[in-house]
C-alpha positions as CSV (number, residue, x, y, z in Angstrom):
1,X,18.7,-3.1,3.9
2,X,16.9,-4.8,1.2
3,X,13.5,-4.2,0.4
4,X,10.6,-5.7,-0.5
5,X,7.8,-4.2,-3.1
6,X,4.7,-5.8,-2.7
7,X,2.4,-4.9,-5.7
8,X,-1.0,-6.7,-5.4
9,X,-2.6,-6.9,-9.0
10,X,-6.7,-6.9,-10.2
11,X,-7.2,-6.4,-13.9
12,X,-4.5,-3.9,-14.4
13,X,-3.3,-5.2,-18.1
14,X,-2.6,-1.6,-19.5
15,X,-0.4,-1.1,-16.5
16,X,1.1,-4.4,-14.8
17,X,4.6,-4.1,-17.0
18,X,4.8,-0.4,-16.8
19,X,4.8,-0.3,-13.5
20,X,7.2,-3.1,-12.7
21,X,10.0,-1.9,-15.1
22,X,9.5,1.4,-13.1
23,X,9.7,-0.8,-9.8
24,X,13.2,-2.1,-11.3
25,X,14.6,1.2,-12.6
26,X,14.6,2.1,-8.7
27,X,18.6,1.9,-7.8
28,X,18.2,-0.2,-4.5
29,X,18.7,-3.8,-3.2
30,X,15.2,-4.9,-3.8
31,X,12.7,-8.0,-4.4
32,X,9.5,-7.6,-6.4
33,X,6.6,-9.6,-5.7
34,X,3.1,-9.5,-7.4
35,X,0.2,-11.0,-6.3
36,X,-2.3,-11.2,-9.2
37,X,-5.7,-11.7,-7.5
38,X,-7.8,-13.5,-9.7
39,X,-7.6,-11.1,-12.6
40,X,-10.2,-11.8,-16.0
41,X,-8.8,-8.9,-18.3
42,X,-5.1,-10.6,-19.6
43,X,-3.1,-9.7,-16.5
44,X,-2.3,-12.9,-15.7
45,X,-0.7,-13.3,-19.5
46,X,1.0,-10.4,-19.4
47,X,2.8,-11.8,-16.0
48,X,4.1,-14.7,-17.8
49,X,6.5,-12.3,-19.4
50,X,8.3,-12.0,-15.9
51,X,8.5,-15.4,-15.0
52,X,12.5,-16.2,-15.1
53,X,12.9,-12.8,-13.5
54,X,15.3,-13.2,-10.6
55,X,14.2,-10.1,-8.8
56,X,10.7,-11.3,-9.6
57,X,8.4,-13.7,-7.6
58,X,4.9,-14.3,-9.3
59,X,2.4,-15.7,-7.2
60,X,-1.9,-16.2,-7.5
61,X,-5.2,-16.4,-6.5
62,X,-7.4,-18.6,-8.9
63,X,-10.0,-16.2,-7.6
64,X,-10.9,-12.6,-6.4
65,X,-10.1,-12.5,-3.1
66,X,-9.3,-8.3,-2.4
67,X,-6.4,-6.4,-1.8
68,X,-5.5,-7.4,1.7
69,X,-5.8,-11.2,1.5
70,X,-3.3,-10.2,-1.8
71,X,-0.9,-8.4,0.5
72,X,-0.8,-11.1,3.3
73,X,0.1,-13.3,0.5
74,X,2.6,-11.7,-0.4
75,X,3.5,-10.9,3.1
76,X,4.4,-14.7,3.7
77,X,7.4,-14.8,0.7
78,X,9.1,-11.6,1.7
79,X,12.9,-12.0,2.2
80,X,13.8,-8.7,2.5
81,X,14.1,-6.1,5.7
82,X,12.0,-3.4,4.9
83,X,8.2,-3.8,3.2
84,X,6.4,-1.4,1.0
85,X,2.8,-1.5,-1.1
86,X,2.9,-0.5,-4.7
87,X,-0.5,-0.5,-6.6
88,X,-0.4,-1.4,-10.0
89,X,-2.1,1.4,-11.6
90,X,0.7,4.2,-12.3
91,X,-1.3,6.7,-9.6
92,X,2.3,6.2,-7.6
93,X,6.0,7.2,-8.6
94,X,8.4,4.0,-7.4
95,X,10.8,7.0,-7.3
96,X,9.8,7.8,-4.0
97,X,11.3,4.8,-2.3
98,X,14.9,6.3,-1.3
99,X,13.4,9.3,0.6
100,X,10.5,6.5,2.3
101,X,13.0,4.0,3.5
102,X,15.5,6.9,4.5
103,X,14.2,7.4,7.9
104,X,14.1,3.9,9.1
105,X,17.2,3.5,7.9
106,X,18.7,6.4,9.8
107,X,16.9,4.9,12.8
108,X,14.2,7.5,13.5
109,X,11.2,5.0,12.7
110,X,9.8,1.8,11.7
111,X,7.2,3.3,10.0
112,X,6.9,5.7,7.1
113,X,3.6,6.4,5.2
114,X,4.3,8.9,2.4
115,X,1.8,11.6,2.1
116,X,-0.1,12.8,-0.9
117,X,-1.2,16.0,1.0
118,X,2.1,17.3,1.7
119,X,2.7,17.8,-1.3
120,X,1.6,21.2,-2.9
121,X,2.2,20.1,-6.6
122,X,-0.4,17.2,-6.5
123,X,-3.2,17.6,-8.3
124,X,-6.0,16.3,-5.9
125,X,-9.3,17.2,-6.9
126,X,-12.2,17.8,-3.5
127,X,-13.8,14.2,-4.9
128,X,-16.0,11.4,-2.3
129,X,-12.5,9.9,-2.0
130,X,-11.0,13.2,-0.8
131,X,-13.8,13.4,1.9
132,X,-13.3,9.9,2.5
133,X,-9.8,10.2,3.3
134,X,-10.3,13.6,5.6
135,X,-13.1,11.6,7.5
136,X,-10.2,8.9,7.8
137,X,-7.3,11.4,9.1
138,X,-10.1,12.7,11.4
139,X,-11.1,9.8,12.9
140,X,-7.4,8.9,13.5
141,X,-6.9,11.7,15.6
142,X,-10.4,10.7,17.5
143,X,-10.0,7.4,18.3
144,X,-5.7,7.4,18.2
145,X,-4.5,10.9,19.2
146,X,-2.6,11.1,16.1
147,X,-2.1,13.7,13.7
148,X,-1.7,12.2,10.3
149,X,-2.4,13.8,6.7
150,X,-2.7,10.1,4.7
151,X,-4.2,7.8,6.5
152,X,-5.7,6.1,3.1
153,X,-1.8,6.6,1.3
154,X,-1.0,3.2,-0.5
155,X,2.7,4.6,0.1
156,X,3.2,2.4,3.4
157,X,6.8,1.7,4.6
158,X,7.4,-1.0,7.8
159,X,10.3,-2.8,8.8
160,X,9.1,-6.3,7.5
161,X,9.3,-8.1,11.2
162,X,7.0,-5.5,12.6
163,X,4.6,-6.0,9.8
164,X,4.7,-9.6,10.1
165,X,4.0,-9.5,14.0
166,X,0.5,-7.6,13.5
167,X,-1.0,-10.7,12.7
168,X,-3.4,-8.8,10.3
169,X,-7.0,-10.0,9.2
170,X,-7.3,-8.2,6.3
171,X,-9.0,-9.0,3.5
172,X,-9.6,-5.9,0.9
173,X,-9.4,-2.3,1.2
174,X,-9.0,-2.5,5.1
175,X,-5.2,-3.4,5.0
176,X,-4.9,0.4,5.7
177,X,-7.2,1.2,8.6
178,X,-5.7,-2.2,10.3
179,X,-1.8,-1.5,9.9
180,X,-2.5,2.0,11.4
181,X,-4.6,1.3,13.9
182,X,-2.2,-2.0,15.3
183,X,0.9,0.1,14.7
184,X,-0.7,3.3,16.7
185,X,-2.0,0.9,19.9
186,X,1.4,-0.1,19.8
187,X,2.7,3.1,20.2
188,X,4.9,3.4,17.2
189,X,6.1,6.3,15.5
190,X,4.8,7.0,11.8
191,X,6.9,9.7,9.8
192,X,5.0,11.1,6.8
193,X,6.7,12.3,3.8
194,X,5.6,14.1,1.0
195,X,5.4,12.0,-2.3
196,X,4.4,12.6,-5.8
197,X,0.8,11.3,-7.0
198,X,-1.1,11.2,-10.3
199,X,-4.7,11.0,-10.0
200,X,-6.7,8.3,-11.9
201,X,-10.6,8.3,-12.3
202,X,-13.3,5.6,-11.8
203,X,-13.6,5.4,-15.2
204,X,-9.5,4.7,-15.8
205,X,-10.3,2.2,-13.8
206,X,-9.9,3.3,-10.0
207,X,-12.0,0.6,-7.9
208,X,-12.3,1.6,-4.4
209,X,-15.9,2.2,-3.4
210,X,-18.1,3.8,-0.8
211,X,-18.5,0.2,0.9
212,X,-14.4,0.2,1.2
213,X,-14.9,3.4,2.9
214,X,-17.2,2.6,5.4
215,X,-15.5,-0.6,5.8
216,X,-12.1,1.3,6.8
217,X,-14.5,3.3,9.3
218,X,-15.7,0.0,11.2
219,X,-12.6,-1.1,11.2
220,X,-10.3,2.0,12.8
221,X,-13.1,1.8,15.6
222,X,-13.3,-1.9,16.1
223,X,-9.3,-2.0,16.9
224,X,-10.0,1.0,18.8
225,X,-12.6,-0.8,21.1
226,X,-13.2,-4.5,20.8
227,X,-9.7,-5.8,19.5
């Protein structure tokens, strides 16, 4: 199966070709796209460095738009079979793919979020994004019956026709909170594995905010109830 990295970009310049020559040092069957969202820092010049890139598509917003809308972008160019979100920040090891992708491709699955929590060597300090993301688990298992341990992971794995039938609204940080409350009404199966994670800092430049989190909140209740 070939698969798709999706790696939504905002004012990441420090980070943007780091990450993708990680992205390509992974040894599978793979297409890269990046969706620069109306970046103001140099990200956009650093890009044109990649353009020519065969395993590279390049595509962008003249404006800020979010996260989401970036994904759904990208969601409309994807070729290959399996989808997965990479940020662009470093936080997340692209050497996690092969054990993500392995159980869809033994069958088991169609989706696979990979947990930070599972992991006992991840440094993940009790922070308002910690509590954020407990509230989140919690309120999965409210509203969903699920157990999960990462509901807020940017680790998320689907088989790219699933994906692609959710029909998904999104626009910024709520990409999350949508896929797994559509994939859980749907009754799928999500498998979470364990995956490495370094943490980054608001003032490195981590951008999600208490208005994301309570935006993620409304939304895991509104496809609960009214959609």
């Amino acid at each position: 199966m070939k698969l798709s990295v999706i790696i939504p970009v905002y004012n990441e310049k420090q980070t943007i070709l780091k990450i993708v020559r990680k992205v390509k040092a992974v040894g599978l069957e793979k297409e890269i796209l990046i969706v620069d969202d109306g970046s103001t820092d140099g990200t956009k010049e650093e890009l044109k460095s990649l353009e020519g890139d065969g395993e590279i598509k390049i595509l962008y917003h003249e404006a800020n738009r979010g996260k989401g809308r970036a994904i759904r972008t990208a969601l409309d160019h994807v070729e290959g079979d399996l989808v997965i979100v990479q940020d662009a920040d470093l936080e997340y090891d692209p050497d996690d793919y092969a054990k993500l992708i392995a159980p869809i491709m033994e069958g088991k699955t169609e989706v696979v979020y990979g947990s930070r929590y599972l992991s006992k060597e991840n440094i993940l300090p009790f922070t308002k994004f910690k509590i954020g993301v407990l509230l989140l688990n919690w309120l999965v298992k409210v509203l969903y019956g699920f157990h999960i341990t990462d509901e807020a992971t940017c680790y998320k794995v689907f088989k790219t026709e699933l994906l692609k039938s959710l029909s998904l609204k999104c626009e910024k940080f709520e990409f999350c909170p949508e896929v797994t409350a559509k994939i859980l009404k749907r009754g799928h199966k999500i498998i979470e594995i364990p995956i490495s994670y370094r943490y980054r800092t608001v003032e490195e430049g981590k951008k999600i905010g208490w208005k994301d989190g309570l935006s993620a909140v409304m939304t895991l209740i509104r496809y609960r109830f009214f959609d």
